[in-house]
N, CA, C and O atoms as a CHARMM CRD file, in Angstrom:
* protein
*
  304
    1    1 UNK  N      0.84500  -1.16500   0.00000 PROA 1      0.00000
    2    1 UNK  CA     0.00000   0.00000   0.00000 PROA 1      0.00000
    3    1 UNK  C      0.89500   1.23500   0.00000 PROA 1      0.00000
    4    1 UNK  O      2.02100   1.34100   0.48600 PROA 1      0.00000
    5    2 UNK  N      0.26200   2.02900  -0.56000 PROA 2      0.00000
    6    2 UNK  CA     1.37500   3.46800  -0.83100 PROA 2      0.00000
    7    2 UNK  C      0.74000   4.79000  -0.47700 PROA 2      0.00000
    8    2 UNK  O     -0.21900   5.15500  -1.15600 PROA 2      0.00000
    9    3 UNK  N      1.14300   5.49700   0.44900 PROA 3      0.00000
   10    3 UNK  CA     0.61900   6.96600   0.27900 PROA 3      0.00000
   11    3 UNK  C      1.38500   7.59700  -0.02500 PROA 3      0.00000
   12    3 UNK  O      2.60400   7.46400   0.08300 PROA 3      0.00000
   13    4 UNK  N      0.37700   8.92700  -0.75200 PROA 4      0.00000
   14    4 UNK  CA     1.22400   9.97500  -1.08000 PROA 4      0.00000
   15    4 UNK  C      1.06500  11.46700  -0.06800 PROA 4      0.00000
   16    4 UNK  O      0.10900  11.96400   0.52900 PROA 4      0.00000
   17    5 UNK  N      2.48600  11.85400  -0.22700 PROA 5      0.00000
   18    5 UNK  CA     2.47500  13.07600   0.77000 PROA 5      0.00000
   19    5 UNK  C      1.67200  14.29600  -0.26900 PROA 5      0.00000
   20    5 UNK  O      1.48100  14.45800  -1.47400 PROA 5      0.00000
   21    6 UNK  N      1.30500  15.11300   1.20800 PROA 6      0.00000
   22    6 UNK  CA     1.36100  15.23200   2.19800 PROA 6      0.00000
   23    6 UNK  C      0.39600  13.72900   3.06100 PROA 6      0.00000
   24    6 UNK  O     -0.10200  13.01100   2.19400 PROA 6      0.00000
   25    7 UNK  N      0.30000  13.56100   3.54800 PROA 7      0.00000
   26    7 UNK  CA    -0.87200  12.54000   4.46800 PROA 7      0.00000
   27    7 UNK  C     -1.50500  12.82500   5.53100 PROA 7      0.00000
   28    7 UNK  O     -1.00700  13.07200   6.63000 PROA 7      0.00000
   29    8 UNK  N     -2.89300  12.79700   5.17500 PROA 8      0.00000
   30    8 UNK  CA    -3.59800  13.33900   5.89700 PROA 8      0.00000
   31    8 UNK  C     -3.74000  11.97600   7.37800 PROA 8      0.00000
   32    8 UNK  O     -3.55700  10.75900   7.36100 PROA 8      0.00000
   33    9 UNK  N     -4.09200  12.82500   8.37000 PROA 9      0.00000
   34    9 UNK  CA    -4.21600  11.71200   9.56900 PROA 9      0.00000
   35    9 UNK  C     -5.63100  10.70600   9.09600 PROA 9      0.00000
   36    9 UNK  O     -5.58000   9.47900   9.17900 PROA 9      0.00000
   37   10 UNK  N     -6.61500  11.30000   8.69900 PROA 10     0.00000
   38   10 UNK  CA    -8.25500  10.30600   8.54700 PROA 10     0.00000
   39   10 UNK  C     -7.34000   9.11400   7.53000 PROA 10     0.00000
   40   10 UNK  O     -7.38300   7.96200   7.96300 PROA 10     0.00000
   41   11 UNK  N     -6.41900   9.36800   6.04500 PROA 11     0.00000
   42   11 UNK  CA    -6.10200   8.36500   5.70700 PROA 11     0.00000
   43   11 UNK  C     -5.24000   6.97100   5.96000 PROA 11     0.00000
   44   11 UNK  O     -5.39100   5.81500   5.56500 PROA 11     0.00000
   45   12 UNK  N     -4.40900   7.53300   6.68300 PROA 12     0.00000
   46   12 UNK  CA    -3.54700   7.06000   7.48200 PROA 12     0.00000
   47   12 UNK  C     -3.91200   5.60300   8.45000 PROA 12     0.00000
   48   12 UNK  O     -3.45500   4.47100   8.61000 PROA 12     0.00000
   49   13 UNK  N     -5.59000   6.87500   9.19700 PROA 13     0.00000
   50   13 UNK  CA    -6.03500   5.81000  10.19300 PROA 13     0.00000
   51   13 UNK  C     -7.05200   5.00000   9.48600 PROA 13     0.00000
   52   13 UNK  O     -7.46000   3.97700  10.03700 PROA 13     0.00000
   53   14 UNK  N     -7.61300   5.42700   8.05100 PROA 14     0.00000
   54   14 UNK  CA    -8.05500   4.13300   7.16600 PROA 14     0.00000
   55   14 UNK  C     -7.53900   3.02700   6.60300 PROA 14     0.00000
   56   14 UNK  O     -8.12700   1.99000   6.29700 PROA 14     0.00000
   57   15 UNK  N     -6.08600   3.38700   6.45000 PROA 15     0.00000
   58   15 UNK  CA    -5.06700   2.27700   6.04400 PROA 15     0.00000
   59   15 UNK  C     -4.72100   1.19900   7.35800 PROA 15     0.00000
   60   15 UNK  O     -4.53200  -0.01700   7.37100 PROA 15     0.00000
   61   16 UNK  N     -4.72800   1.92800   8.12600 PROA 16     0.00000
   62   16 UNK  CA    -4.36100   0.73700   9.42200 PROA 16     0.00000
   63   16 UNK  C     -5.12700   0.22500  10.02400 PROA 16     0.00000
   64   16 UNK  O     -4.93700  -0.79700  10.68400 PROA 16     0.00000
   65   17 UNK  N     -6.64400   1.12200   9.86800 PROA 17     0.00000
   66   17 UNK  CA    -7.86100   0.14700  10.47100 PROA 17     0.00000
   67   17 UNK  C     -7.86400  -1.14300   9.39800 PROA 17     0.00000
   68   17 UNK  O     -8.10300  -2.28300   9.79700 PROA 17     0.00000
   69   18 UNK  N     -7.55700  -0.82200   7.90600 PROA 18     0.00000
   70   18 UNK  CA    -7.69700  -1.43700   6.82500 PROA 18     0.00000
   71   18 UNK  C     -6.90700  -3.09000   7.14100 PROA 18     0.00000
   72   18 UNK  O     -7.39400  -4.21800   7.06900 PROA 18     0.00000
   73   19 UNK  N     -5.51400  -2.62700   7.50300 PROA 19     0.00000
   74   19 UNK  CA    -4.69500  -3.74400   7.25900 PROA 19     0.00000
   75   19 UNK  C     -4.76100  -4.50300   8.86900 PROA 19     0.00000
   76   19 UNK  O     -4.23400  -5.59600   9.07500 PROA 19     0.00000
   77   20 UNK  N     -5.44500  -3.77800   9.86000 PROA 20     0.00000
   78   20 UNK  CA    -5.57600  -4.72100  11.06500 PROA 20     0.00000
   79   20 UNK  C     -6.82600  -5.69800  10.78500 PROA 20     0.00000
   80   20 UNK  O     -6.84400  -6.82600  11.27800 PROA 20     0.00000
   81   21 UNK  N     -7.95500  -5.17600   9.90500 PROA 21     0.00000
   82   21 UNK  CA    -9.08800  -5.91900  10.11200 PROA 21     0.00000
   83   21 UNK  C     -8.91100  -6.90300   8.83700 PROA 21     0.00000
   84   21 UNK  O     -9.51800  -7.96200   9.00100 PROA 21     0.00000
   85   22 UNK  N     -8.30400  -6.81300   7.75500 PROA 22     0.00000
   86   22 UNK  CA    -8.10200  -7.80500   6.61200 PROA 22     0.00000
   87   22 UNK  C     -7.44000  -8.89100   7.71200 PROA 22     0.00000
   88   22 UNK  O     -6.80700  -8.68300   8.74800 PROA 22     0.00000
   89   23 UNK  N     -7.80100  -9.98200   7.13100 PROA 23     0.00000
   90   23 UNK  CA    -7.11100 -11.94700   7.34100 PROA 23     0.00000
   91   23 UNK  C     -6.32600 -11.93100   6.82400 PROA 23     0.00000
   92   23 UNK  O     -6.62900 -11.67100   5.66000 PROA 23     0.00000
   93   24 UNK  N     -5.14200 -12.08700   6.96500 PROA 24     0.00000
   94   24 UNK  CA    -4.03400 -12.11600   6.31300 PROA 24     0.00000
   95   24 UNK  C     -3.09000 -14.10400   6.52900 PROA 24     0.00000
   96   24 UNK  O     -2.79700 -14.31900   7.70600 PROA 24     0.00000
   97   25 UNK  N     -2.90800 -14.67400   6.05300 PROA 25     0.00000
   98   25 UNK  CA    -2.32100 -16.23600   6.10700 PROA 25     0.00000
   99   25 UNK  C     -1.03100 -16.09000   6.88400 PROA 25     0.00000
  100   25 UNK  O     -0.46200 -15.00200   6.78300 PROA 25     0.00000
  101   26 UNK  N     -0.55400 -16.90600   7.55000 PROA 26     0.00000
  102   26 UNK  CA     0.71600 -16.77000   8.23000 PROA 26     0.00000
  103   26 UNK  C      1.70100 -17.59900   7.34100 PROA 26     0.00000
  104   26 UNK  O      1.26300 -18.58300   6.74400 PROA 26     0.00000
  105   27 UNK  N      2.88600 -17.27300   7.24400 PROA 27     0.00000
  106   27 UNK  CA     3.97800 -17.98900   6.91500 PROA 27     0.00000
  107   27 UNK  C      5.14100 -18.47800   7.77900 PROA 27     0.00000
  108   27 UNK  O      6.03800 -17.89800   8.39100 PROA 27     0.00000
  109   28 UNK  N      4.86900 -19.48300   7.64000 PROA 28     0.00000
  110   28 UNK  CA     6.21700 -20.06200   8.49200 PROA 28     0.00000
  111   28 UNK  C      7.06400 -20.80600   7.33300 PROA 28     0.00000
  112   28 UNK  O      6.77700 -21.51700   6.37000 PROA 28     0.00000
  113   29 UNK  N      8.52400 -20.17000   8.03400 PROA 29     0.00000
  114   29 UNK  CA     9.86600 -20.54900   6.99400 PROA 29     0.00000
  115   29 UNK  C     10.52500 -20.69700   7.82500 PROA 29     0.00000
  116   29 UNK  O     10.11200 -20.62500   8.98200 PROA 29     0.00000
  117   30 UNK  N     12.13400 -21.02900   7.43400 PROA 30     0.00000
  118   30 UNK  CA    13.07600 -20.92800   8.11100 PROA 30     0.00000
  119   30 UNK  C     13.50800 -19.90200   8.70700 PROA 30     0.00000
  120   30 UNK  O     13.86100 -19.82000   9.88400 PROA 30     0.00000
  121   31 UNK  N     13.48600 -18.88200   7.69900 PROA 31     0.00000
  122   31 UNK  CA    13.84700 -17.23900   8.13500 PROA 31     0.00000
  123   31 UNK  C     12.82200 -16.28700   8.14300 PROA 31     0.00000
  124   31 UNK  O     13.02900 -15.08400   7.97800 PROA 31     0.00000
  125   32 UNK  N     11.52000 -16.88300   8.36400 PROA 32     0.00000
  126   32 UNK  CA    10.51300 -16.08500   8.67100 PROA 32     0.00000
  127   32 UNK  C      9.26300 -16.53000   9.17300 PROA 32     0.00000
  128   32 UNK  O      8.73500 -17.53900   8.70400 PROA 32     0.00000
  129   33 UNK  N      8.64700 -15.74600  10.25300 PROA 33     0.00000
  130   33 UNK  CA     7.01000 -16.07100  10.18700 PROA 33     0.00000
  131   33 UNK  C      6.77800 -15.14300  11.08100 PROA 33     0.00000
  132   33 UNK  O      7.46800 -14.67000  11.98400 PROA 33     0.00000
  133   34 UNK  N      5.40800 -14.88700  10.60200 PROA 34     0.00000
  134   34 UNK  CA     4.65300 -13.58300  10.51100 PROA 34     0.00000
  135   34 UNK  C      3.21900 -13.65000   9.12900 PROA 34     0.00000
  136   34 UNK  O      2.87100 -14.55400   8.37000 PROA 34     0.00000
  137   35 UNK  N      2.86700 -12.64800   9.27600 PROA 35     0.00000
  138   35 UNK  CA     1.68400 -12.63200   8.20100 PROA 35     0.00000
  139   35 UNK  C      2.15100 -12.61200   7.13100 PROA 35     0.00000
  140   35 UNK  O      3.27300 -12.12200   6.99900 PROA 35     0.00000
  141   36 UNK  N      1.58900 -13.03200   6.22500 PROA 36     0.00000
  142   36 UNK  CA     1.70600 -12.58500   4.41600 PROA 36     0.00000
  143   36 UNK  C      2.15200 -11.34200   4.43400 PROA 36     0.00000
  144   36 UNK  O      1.77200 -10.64000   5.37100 PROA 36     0.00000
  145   37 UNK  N      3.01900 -10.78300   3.46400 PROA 37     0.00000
  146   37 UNK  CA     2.84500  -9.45800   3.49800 PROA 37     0.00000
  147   37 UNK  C      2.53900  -9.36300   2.08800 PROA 37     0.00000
  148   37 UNK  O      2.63400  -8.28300   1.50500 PROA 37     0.00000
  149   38 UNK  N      2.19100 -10.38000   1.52800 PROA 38     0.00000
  150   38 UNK  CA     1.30300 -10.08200  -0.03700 PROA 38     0.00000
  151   38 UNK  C     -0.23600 -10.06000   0.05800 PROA 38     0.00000
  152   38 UNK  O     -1.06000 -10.64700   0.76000 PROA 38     0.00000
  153   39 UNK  N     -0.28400  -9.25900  -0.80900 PROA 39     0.00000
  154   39 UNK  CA    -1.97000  -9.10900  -1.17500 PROA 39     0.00000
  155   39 UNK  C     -2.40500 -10.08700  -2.45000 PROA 39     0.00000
  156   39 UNK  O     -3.45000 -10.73600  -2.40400 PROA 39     0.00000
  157   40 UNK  N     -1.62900 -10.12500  -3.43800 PROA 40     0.00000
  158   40 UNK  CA    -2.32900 -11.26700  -4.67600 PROA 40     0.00000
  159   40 UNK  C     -1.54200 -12.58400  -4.36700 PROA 40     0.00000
  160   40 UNK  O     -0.39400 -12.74600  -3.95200 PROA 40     0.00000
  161   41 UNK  N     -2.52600 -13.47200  -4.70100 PROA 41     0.00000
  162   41 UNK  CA    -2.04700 -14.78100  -5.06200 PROA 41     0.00000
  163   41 UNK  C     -1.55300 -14.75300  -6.22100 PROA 41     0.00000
  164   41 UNK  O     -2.39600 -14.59100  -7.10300 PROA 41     0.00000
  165   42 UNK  N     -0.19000 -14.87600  -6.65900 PROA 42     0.00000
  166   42 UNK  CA     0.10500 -14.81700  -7.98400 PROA 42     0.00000
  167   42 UNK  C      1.31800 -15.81300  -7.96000 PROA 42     0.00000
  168   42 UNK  O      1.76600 -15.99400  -6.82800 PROA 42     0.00000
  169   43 UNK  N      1.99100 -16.54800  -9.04800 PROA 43     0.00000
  170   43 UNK  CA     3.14400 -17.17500  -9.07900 PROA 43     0.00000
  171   43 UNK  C      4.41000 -16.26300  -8.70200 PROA 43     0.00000
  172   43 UNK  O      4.26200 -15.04700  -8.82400 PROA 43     0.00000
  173   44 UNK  N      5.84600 -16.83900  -8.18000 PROA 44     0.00000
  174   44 UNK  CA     6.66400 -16.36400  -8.10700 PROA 44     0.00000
  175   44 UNK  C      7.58200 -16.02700  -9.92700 PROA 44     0.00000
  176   44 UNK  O      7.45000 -16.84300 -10.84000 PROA 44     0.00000
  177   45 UNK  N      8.17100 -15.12200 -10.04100 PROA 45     0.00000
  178   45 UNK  CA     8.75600 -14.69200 -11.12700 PROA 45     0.00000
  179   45 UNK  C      9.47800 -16.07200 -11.40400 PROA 45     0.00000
  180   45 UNK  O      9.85500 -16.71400 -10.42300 PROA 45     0.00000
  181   46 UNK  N      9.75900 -16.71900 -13.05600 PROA 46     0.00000
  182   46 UNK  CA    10.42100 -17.45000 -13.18500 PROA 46     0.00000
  183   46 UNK  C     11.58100 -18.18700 -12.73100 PROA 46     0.00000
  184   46 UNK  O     12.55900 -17.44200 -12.67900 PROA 46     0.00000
  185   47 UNK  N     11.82600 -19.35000 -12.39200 PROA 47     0.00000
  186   47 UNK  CA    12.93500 -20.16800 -11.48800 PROA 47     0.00000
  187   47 UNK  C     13.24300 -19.59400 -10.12400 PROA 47     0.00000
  188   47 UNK  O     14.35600 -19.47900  -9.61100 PROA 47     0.00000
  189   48 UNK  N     11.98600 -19.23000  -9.58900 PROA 48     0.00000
  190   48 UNK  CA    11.88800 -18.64500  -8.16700 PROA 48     0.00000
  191   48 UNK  C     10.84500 -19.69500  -7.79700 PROA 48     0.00000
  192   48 UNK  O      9.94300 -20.14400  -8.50400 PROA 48     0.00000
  193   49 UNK  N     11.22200 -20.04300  -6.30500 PROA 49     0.00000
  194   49 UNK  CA    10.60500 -21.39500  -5.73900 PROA 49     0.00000
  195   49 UNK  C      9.36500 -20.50100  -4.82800 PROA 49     0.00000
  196   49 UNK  O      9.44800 -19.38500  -4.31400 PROA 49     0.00000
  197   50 UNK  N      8.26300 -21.43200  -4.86000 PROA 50     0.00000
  198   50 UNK  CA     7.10000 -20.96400  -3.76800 PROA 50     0.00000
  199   50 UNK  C      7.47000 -21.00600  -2.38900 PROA 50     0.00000
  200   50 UNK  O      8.29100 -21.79800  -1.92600 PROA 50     0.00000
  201   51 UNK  N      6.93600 -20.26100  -1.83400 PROA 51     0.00000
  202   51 UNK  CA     7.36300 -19.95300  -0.64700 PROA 51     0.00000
  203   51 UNK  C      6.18300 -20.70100   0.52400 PROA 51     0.00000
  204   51 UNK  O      6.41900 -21.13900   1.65000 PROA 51     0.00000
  205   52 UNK  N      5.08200 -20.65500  -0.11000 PROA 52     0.00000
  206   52 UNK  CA     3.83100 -20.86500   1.11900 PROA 52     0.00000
  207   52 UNK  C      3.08400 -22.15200   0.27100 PROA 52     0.00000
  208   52 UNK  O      2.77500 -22.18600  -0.92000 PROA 52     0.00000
  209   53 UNK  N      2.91400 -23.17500   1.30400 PROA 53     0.00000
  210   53 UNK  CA     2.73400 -24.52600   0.70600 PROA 53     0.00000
  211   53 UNK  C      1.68900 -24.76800   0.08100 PROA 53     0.00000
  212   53 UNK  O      1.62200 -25.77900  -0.61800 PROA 53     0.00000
  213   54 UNK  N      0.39900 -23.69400   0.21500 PROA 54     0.00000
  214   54 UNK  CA    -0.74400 -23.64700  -0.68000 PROA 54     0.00000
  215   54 UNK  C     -0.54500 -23.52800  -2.25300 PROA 54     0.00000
  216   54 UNK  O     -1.03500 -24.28900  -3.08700 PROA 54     0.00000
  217   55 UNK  N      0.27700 -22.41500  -2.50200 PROA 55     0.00000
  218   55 UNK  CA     0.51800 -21.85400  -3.53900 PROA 55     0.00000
  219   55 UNK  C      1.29300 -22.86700  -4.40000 PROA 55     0.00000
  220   55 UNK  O      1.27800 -22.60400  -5.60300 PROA 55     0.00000
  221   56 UNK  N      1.90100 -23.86300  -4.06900 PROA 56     0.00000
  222   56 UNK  CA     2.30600 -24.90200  -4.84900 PROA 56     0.00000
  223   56 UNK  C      1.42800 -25.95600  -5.45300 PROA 56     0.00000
  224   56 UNK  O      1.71200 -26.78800  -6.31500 PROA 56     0.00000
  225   57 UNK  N     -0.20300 -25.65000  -4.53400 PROA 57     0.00000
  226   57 UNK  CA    -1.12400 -26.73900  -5.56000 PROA 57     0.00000
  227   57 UNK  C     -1.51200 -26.19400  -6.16600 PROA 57     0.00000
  228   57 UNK  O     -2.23700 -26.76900  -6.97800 PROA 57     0.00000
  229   58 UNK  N     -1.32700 -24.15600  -6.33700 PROA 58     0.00000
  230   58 UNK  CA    -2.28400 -23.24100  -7.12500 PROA 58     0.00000
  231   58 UNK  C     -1.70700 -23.55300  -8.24600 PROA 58     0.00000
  232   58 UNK  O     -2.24600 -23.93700  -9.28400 PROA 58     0.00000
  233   59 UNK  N     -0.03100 -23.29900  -7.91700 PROA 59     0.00000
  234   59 UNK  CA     0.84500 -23.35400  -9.14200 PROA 59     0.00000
  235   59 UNK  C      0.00500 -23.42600 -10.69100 PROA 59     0.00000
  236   59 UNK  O     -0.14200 -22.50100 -11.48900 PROA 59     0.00000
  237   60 UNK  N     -0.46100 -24.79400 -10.80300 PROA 60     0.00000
  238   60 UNK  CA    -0.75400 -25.10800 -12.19700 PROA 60     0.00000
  239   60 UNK  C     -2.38500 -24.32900 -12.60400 PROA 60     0.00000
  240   60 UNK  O     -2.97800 -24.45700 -13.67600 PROA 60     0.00000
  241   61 UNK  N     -2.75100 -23.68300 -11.63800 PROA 61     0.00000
  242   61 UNK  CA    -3.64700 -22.86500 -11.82000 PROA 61     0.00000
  243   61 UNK  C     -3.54700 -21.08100 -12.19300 PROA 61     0.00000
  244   61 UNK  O     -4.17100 -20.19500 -12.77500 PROA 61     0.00000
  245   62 UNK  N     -2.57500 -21.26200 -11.57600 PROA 62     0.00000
  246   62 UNK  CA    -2.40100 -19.72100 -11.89500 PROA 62     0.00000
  247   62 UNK  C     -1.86100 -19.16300 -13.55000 PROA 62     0.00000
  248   62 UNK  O     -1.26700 -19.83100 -14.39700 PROA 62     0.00000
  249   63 UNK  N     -2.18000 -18.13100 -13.60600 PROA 63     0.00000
  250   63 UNK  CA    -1.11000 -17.54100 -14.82300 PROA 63     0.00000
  251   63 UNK  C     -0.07700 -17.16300 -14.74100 PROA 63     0.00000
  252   63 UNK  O      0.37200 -16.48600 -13.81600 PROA 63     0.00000
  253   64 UNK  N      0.51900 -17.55400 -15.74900 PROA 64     0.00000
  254   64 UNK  CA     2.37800 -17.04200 -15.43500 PROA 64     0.00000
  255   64 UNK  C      2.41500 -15.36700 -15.87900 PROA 64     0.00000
  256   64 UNK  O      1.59900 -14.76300 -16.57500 PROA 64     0.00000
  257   65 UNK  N      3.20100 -15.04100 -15.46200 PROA 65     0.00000
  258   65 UNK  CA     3.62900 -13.27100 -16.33500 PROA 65     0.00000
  259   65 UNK  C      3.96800 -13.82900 -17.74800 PROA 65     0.00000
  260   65 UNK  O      4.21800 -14.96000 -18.16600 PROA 65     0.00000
  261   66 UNK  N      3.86400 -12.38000 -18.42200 PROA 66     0.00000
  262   66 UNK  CA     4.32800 -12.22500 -19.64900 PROA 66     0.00000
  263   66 UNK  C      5.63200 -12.43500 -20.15400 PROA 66     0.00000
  264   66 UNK  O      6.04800 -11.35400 -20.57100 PROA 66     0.00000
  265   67 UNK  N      6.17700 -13.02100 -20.25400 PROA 67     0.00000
  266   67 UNK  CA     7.94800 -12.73400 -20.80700 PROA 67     0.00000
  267   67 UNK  C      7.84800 -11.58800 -21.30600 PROA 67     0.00000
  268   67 UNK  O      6.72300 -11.16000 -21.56300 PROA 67     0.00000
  269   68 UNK  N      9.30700 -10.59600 -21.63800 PROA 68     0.00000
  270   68 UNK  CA     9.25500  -9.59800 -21.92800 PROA 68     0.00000
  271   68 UNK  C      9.39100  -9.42500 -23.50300 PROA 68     0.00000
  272   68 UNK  O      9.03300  -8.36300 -24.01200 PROA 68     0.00000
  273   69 UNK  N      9.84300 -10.33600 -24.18700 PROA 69     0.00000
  274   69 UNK  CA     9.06800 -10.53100 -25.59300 PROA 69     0.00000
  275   69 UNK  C      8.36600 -10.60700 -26.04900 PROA 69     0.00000
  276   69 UNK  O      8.25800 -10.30600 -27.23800 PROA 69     0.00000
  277   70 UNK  N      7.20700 -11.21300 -25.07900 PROA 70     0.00000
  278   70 UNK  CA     5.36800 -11.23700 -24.95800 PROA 70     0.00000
  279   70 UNK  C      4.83900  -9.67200 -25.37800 PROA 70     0.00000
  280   70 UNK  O      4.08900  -9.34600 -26.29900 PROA 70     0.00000
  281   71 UNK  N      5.75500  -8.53000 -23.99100 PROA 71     0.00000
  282   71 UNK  CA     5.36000  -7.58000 -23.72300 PROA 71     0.00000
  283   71 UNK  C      5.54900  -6.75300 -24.81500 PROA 71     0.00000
  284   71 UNK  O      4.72300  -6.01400 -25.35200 PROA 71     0.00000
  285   72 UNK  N      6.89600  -6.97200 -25.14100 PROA 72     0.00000
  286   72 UNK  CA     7.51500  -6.10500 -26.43900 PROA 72     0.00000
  287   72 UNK  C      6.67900  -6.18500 -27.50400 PROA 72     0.00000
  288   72 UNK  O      6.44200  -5.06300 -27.95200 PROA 72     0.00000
  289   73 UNK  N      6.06800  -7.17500 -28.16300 PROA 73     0.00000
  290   73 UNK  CA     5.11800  -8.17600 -29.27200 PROA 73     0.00000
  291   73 UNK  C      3.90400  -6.73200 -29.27600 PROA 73     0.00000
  292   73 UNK  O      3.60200  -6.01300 -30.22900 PROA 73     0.00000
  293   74 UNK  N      3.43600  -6.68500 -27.92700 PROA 74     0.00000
  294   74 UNK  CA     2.23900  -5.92700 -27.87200 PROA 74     0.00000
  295   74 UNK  C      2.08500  -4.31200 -28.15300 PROA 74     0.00000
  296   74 UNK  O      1.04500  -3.66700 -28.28400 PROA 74     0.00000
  297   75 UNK  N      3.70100  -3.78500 -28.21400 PROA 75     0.00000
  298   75 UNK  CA     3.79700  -2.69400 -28.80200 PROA 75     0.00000
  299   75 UNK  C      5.03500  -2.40600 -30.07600 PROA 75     0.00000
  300   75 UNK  O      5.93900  -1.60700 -30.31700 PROA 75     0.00000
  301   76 UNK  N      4.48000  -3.46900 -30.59700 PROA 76     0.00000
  302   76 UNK  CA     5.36400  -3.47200 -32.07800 PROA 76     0.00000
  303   76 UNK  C      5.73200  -3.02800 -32.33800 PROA 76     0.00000
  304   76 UNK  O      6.28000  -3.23600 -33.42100 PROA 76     0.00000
């Protein structure tokens, strides 16, 4: 989440009422646990391993990103 300055206090305290009352999944790793700190379920960037053990049965469900030849293609 991102604000922009200046920041007003009402937004501030909408963002944190925001992110205390969202469910957020816990992760436990070796070198971490604590909440998600992602918001989309999405794959990790190519030859990057999953991190959270759900997301490895999404795997074959999800969409991959674009390669950047994909991207390039689309503005010819």
């Amino acid at each position: 989440m991102v604000l922009k300055k200046p920041i007003s206090p009402s937004n501030l305290a909408n963002c944190m009422e925001w992110l205390a009352r969202s469910k957020r999944e816990f992760v436990n790793s070796p070198t971490y646990f604590g909440p998600d700190r992602r918001f989309r379920k999405q794959a990790p960037p190519d030859g990057q391993p999953e991190r959270r053990a759900e997301a490895i049965a999404l795997t074959s469900t999800l969409d991959r990103a674009m390669s950047q030849d994909d991207i390039d293609s689309l503005f010819g």
